[in-house]
C-alpha positions as CSV (number, residue, x, y, z in Angstrom):
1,X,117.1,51.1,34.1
2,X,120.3,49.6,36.2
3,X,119.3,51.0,40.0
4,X,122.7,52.2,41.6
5,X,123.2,52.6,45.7
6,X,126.2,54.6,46.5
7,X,128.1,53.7,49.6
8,X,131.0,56.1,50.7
9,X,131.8,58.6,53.9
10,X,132.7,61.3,51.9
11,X,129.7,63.1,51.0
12,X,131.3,65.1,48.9
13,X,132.3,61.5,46.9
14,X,128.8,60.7,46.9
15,X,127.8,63.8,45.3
16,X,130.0,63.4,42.5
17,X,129.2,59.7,41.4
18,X,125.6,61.0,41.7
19,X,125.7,63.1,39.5
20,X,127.5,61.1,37.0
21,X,125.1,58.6,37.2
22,X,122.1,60.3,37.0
23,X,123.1,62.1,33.9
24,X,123.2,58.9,32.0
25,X,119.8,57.9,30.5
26,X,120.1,54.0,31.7
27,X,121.3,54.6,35.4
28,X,119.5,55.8,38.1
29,X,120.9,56.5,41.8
30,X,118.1,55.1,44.2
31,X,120.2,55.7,47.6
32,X,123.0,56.7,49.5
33,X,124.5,55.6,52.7
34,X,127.6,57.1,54.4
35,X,129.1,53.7,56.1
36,X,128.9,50.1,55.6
37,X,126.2,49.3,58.2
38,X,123.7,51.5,56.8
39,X,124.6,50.4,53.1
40,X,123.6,46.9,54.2
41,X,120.2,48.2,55.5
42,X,119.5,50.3,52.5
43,X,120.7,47.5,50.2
44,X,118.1,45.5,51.8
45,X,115.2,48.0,51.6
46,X,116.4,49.7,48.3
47,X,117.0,46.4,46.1
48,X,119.7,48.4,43.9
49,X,121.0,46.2,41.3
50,X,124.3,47.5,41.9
51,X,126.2,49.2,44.9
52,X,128.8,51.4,44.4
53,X,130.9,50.7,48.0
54,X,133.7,52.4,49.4
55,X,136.4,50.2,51.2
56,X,137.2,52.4,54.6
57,X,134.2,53.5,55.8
58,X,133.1,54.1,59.8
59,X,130.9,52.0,61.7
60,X,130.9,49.0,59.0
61,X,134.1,48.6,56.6
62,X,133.2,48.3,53.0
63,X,134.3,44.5,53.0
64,X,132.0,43.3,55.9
65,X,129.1,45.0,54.3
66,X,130.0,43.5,50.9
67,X,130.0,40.2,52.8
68,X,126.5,41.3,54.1
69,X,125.3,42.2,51.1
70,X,126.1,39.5,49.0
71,X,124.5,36.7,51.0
72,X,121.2,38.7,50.5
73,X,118.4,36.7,48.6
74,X,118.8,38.2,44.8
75,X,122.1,40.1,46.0
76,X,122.7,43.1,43.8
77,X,126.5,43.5,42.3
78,X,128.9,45.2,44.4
79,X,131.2,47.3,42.7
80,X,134.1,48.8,45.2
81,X,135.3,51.9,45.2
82,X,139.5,52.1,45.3
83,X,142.2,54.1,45.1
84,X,145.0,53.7,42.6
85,X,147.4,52.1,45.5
86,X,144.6,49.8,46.2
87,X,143.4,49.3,49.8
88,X,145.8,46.2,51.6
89,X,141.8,44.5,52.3
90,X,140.4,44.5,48.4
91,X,141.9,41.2,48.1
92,X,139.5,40.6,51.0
93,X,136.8,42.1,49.3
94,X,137.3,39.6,46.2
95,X,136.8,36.9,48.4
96,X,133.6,38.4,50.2
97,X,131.9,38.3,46.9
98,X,132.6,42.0,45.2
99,X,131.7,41.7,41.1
100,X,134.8,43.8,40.7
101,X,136.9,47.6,41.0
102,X,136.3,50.8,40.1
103,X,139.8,53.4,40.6
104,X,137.8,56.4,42.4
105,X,139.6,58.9,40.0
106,X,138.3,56.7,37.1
107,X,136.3,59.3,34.5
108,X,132.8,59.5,33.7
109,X,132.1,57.3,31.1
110,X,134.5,54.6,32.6
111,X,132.4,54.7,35.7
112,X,129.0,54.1,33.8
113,X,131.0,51.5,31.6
114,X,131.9,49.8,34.9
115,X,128.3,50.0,36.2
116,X,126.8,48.4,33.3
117,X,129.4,45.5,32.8
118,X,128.7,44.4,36.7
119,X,125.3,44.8,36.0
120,X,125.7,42.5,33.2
121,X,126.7,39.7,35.1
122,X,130.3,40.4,34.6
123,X,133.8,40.7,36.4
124,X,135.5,44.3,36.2
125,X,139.6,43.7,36.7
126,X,140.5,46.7,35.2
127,X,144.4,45.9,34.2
128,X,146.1,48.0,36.8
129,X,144.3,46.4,40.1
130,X,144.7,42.8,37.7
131,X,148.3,43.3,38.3
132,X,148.0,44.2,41.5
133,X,146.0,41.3,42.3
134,X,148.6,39.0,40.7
135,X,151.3,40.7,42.8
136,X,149.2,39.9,46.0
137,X,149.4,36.4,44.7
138,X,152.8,36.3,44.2
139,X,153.2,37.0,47.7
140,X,151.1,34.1,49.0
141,X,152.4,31.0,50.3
142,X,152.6,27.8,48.1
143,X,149.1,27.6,46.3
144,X,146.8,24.2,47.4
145,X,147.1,21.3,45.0
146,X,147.3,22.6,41.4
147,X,144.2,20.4,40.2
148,X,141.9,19.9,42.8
149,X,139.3,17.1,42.4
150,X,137.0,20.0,41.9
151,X,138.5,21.5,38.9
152,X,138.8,18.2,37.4
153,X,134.9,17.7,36.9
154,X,135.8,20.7,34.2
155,X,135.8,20.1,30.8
156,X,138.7,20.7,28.2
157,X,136.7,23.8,27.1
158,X,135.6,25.0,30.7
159,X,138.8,24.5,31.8
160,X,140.2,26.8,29.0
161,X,137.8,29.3,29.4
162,X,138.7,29.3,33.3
163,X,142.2,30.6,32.2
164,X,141.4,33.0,30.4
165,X,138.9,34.5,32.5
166,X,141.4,34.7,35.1
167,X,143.1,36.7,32.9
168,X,141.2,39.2,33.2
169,X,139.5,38.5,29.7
170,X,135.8,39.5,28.5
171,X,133.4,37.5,26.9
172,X,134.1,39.1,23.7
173,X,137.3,38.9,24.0
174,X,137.6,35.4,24.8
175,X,134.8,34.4,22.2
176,X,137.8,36.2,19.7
177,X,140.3,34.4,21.1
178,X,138.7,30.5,20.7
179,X,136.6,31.6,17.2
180,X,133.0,31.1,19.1
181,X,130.4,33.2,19.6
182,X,129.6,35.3,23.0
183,X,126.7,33.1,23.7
184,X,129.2,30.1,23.4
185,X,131.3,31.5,26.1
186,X,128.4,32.5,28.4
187,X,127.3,29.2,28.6
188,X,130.8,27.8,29.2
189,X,130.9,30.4,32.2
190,X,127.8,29.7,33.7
191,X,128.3,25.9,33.9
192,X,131.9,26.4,35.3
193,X,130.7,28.5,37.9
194,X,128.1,25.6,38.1
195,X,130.5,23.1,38.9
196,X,132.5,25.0,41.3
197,X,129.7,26.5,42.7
198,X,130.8,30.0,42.6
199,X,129.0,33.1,42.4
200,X,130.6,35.1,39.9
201,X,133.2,35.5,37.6
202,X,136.0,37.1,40.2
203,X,135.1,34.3,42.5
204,X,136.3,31.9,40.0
205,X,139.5,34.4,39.2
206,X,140.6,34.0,42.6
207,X,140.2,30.4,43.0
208,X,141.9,29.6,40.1
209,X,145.4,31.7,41.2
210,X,144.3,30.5,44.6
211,X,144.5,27.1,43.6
212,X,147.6,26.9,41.5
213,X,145.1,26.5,38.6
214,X,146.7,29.4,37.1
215,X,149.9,31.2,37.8
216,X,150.9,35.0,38.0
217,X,152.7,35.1,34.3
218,X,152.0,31.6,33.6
């Protein structure tokens, strides 16, 4: 049973992702909170393996909590809640450690797929806030040094892998693409996230556009 904390102002919001999740046999809501501070305290006492979390919220933004919750020991996966425009601080949000997006007006059985991915131990990109993530790229300044010395303790193999994940790529999809199996491709993510001693897979997404490792339509 994934355990699901739902963090959002809107009650009426939290009402509605409840009962989607509730009415699927493998998820289970244990909590709500209705702004970021109190989504860190009930993170902390609820243990949720994943928190649904809302980007503008009072008292607490989404991203400060994320930030919050994340550095907990055994830190459940934070999902954030957008809108299709995306909010000008998700980028933010990537960076404080969120597993990945969820478009609030996504259906019902895109939000339990989303939900069990990040459970997994997977990044969600869904391709419309990928491309907006590439344009917020696009917009930065020069990136650092295209190879940094710590990409260069990568393999040949990591290194591809690296690039495709920051494509927004799955495991399955990348085992496809390279003729391995989806345990193969595990194991070349967990020892790249090893070696650059990230967190998660959207971690190592935006280090590698961060770092010139990959390019927006490179």
């Amino acid at each position: 049973m994934i355990r699901i904390l739902i963090a959002d102002d809107q009650t009426l919001v939290r009402a509605g992702f409840r009962m989607v999740v509730d009415s699927r046999d493998d998820l289970e809501v244990v909590g709500e909170a209705a702004d970021g501070a109190e989504a860190v305290a009930r993170a902390a006492e609820l243990r949720p393996d994943v928190v649904l979390m809302d980007v503008r919220m009072p008292v607490m933004d989404g991203i400060e909590a994320t930030r919050r919750i994340t550095a907990l020991e055994e830190a459940p996966r934070v999902l954030i809640l957008t809108t299709f425009d995306l909010d000008q601080y998700v980028y933010d949000a990537l960076r404080a450690g969120a597993a990945g997006f969820l478009l609030k007006d996504a259906p019902p059985n895109e939000l339990a797929g989303a939900i069990r991915t990040v459970a997994g131990g997977e990044a969600l990109l869904a391709p419309s806030v990928t491309r907006r993530l590439i344009e917020r790229f696009v917009g930065l300044p020069a990136p650092r040094a295209a190879d940094p010395a710590v990409l260069r303790d990568l393999s040949a193999r990591e290194a591809e892998v690296l690039r495709l994940v920051a494509r927004g790529l799955s495991n399955q999809q990348i085992a496809d693409q390279l003729v391995v199996s989806t345990a193969t491709v595990k194991s070349h993510v967990a020892r790249l996230l090893m070696k650059l001693g990230l967190h998660d897979r959207t971690q190592a997404v935006v280090l590698a556009y961060e770092t010139g490792f990959v390019t927006p339509g490179g």
